[in-house]
C-alpha positions, 0 to 999 in steps of 0.5 A: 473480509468476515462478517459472520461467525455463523448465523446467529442463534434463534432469538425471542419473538419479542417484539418485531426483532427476534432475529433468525436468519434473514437473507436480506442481510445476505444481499447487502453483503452481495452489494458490498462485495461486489463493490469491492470486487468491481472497483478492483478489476475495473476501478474506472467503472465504479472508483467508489466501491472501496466502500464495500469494506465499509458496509461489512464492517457495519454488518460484521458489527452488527451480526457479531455483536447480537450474537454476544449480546443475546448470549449474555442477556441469557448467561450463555455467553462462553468466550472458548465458544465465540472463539471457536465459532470464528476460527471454524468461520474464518480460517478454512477459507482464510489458509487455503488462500493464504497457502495458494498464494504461497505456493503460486508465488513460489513459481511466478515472484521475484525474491524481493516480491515473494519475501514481501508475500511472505511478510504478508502470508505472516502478518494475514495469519496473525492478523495484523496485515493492517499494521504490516501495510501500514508502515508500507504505503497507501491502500490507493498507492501504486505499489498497493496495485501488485500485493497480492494480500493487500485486502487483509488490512479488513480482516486485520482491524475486525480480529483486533476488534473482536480479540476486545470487544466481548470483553468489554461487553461483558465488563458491562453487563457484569458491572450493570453499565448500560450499554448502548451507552457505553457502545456510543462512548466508544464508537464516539471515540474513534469516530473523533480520533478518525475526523481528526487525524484523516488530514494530517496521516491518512495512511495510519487513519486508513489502517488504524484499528483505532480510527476504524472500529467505530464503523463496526461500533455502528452494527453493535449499536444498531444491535443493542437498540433492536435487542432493546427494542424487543422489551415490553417497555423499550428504551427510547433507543429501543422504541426509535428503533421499532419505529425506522423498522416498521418505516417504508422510508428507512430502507430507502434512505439507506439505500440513498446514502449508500448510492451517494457514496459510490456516485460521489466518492472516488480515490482522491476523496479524504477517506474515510473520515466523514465521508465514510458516515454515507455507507456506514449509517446507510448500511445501518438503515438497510439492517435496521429496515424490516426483512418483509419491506419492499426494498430488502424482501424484493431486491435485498433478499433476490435469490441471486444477491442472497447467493453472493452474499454466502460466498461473500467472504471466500469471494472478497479472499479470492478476487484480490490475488488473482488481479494482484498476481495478473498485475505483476505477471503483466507487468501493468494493468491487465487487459479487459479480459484477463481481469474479467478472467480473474473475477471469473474464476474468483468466483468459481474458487468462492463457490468451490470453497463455501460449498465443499469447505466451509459449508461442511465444517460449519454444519458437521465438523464442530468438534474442538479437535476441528478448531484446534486442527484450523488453528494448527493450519493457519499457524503453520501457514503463518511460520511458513510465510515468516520463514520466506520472509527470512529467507530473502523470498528463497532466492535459491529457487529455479525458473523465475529470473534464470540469471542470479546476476539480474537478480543481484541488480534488481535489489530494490530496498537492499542497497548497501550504499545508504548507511554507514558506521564511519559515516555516522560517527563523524557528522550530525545526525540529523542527516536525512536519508544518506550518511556513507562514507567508503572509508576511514578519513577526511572526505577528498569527493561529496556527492550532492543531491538526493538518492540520485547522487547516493546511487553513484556510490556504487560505481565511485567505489569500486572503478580503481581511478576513484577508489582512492577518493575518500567519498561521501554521501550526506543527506538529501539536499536539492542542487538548486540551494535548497536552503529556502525550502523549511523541510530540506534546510536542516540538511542542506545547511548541514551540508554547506557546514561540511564543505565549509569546514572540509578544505579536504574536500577537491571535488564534488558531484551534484546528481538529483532528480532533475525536474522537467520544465516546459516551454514556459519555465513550469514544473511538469510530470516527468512522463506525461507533461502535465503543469504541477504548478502554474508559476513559473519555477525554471528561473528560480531553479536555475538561480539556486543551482548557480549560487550552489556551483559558486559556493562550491567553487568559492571553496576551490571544489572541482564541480562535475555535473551529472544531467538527467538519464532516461527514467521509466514509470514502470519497474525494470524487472517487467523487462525480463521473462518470468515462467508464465510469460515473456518479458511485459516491457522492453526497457528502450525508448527513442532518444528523439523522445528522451531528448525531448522530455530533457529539453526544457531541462537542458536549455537550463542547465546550459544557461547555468553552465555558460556563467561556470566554464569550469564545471564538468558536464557528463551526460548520463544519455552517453551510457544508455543511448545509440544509434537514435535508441535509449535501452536501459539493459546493458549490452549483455542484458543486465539491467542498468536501473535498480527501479524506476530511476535510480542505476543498479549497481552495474548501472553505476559501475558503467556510468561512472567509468563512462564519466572517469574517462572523460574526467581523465581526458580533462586531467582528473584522476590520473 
């Protein structure tokens, strides 16, 4: 993330102001960007040091702002000039991380995953990884844990501001509006916006330009009042400002806040909301407190702090693949040692790139054909990402997954079984998530559940006992009658209208996320046990699920029930080597511990089924299970799970021949 285009130029010595270069600055971009770094590599040191983003947004505004501001106030001001200022600042350091990602995911990602970095390689040259990610998920969500451009998001949000903001400085000073008003209208704005929306969508209100730019609207109002500052007869802001610069109280109350921030603040804090007032007014304080205080001339300005500080931002660029990239090739989080090796050599990449990079366009290479030549760099870099993208992550390349056949299994988001045409234009459209049908005609089978009983589709349609069926997958709908629950009722009584008005239709198989009980009836995480709540909800489940068997059965509906089948908190492409590295997981587990984990479940799900002596039961451990060991690869070596829970294609062909022939044994499908 960039916070200076530059140092900024030389100003009057009017008043306690005038503003060279100071190096205490440079430290607190040391503070930022090492919390950003430690919270990366060894989150459970310092969970708060996502604030670092915070503290640069405030420098990057005030830094950036004084420079517009005292350019205008001397009718120097060329936006062609502050354009190609941050083009030589930011797009040197900004390709070759982008480039190196590229060319390192060519040898170590999967198709999926280097499609993904392809997208981002696009969306970080155009700025708009921030919008990009926002669609995706959660900066804190595991899936954040293995992009390797994740920490763009910043760079993304401050582009975006500066693409307007010297405009709108320079509509006020053209117009005479006063303008640390107009800086206080602003960043009031989306401050509000920002207190409003953190509850109810914390993803858009984290990436959102508009929920973010009033911490870079602090730095540029903390500019303005220090330029006011300056004149003979200041304005009251000007003169507030001279005053907190000459207090010995202000850096101190600055650094205060900041330490509040990283004691108090951790993931699971609502952020940034207002809570992001302690390392923003912080940050202001510590700018605003004079370079010769205690605190910022002895601690700030250390020749070591002020040192990270200059590579702070090819630092804040480097640090975030390499752990990315050790995450993905480890398949979980890295040892101790690799991460301190990642932060190790992000800081020798930080180091070789200001010094032979950046530090040598900045001071010799200013001329117009060297911005036109960076621009050019990042653009092609840009297509270059774009076209990885569109190419499905070059799934021609040799060396990351040598079987093409695992690759067709590890699919991902392109499962062809959720969506159809004839699906769509025979029942409503308030389907949630699934409305496939294999083919033209009154449906004979419906598949129940969630996305666990649309991955079954897969098998359903192409085993030859069942292709004959016409089979649909409607909406998702919990087995257990979910037609209590406000946000699943639309689609489970679309789906009862179906049956209802279906005679068609002979059998149905009900497969979901099956939920894992204990002892005592509670719902629990699935891998560790842990209570999600502590009222009781095995007997409401088990009530739910019998009414919805005797609805079906009440239709003439031959009921087959699929029971859980192992699950795993890790993605099942870890199980298969890369060029860097055998296989991270081994995709088995003892059947002891998978029979355990489904007991609760099972003695349920058999109460149930003693009142339906019709129904079917298959039990999916049947295809993953032998000899005492549950294997999630398939005997010659094909993964059975997509993800993490859901059957690849191979997965369901095997389960559901598995199922068809004890179907036939009980006079079905013959």
């Amino acid at each position: 993330m960039d916070n200076l285009a530059g140092r900024p130029a030389a100003a009057s010595h009017r008043g306690v102001h005038g503003m060279g270069y100071r190096p205490d600055i440079d430290g607190l971009r040391s503070v930022a960007v090492l919390s950003v770094v430690i919270f990366h590599a060894f989150p459970t040191v310092l969970p708060s040091g996502f604030i670092g983003v915070d503290i640069f947004f405030v420098i990057s505004g005030f830094l950036i702002s004084t420079i517009i501001l005292d350019n205008l106030d001397r009718g120097r001001f060329s936006l062609l000039d502050f354009y190609s200022r941050r083009v030589r600042r930011i797009f040197p350091a900004l390709a070759i991380v982008l480039a190196a990602t590229a060319v390192f995911g060519w040898f170590a990602l999967l198709p999926e995953e280097y499609r993904e970095l392809g997208k981002h390689i696009a969306g970080g040259a155009g700025f708009v990884s921030n919008l990009v990610l926002w669609s995706e998920s959660g900066y804190f969500d595991s899936a954040a844990e293995v992009k390797p451009l994740l920490h763009l998001w910043s760079l993304g949000i401050e582009e975006q501001f500066y693409i307007v903001w010297p405009a709108i400085l320079w509509a006020a000073f053209r117009f005479r509006l006063p303008k640390l008003p107009v800086i206080l209208l602003f960043a009031a704005l989306s401050f509000i916006v920002n207190f409003v929306s953190v509850h109810s969508d914390p993803v858009a209100t984290f990436y959102s330009p508009f929920t973010r730019i009033w911490e870079l609207l602090i730095g540029a109002a903390l500019a303005q009042a220090m330029i006011d500052g300056r004149d003979a007869r200041p304005s009251f802001f000007g003169a507030t400002a001279n005053w907190l610069n000459s207090s010995k109280l202000t850096a101190i109350a600055g650094a205060v806040l900041i330490g509040v921030a990283l004691a108090r603040l951790s993931p699971a804090s609502t952020f940034p909301g207002w809570r992001a007032l302690f390392p923003t007014v912080g940050a202001a304080l510590l700018i605003l407190s004079a370079p010769t205080n205690w605190f910022n001339a002895n601690l700030l300005a250390f020749r070591p702090m002020v040192w990270v500080g200059l590579i702070s931002f090819p630092l804040y660029l480097w640090h975030w693949p390499l752990l990315a990239f050790a995450r993905v090739i480890e398949g979980d989080t890295p040892s101790l040692a690799i991460r301190s090796a990642a932060v190790a050599a992000s800081f020798a990449l930080a180091a070789a790139t200001f010094l032979l990079i950046e530090r040598n366009i900045r001071r010799k290479w200013k001329s117009r054909a060297v911005t036109m030549t960076l621009a050019w760099i990042v653009g092609t870099v840009g297509v270059a990402g774009y076209s990885i993208y569109l190419s499905n992550g070059a799934p021609e390349r040799a060396g990351v997954v040598n079987d093409a056949k695992i690759l067709e299994q590890l699919e991902g988001t392109t499962w062809k079984y959720t969506v159809n045409d004839i699906c769509k234009a025979s029942y409503p459209a308030t389907f949630r998530n699934f409305c496939y049908q294999n083919r033209e005609g009154s449906p004979t089978m419906i598949l129940l559940g969630d996305s666990y009983a649309n991955a079954l589709v897969a098998g359903l349609v192409t085993n030859p006992a069942t292709t004959g069926e016409v089979i649909l997958s409607y909406s998702s709908c919990d087995p257990s009658d979910s037609t209590d629950n406000p946000e699943l009722r639309p689609q489970c009584e679309a789906q009862n209208k179906i049956i209802s008005a279906t005679p068609s239709i002979r059998y149905a198989i009900i497969e979901t996320k099956w939920p894992r009980f204990d002892s005592a009836g509670r719902l629990v995480d699935l891998f560790t046990g842990v209570p999600a709540f502590d009222t009781p909800l095995a007997p409401r489940y088990r009530d739910g699920l019998d009414r919805r068997i005797s609805f079906l059965e009440s239709k003439g509906i031959k009921v087959f029930v699929f029971g859980p089948k192992p699950e795993i908190d890790y993605e099942p492409k870890y199980c298969f080597a890369r060029p860097f590295k055998e296989p991270a997981k081994d995709c088995q587990m003892s059947e002891a511990e998978l029979l355990d984990r489904q007991h609760d479940l099972s003695t349920v799900l058999k109460e149930v089924l003693a009142k339906h002596p019709n129904v079917t039961f298959f039990d999916p451990n049947t295809v993953f299970c032998k000899d005492g060991l549950c294997s999630l690869k398939a005997p010659d070596g094909l993964p059975m799970l997509r993800d993490k829970v859901h059957y690849s294609q191979y997965g369901s062909a095997l389960a559901i021949d598995r199922f068809v022939k004890q179907a036939q044994g009980e006079g079905f499908f013959n």
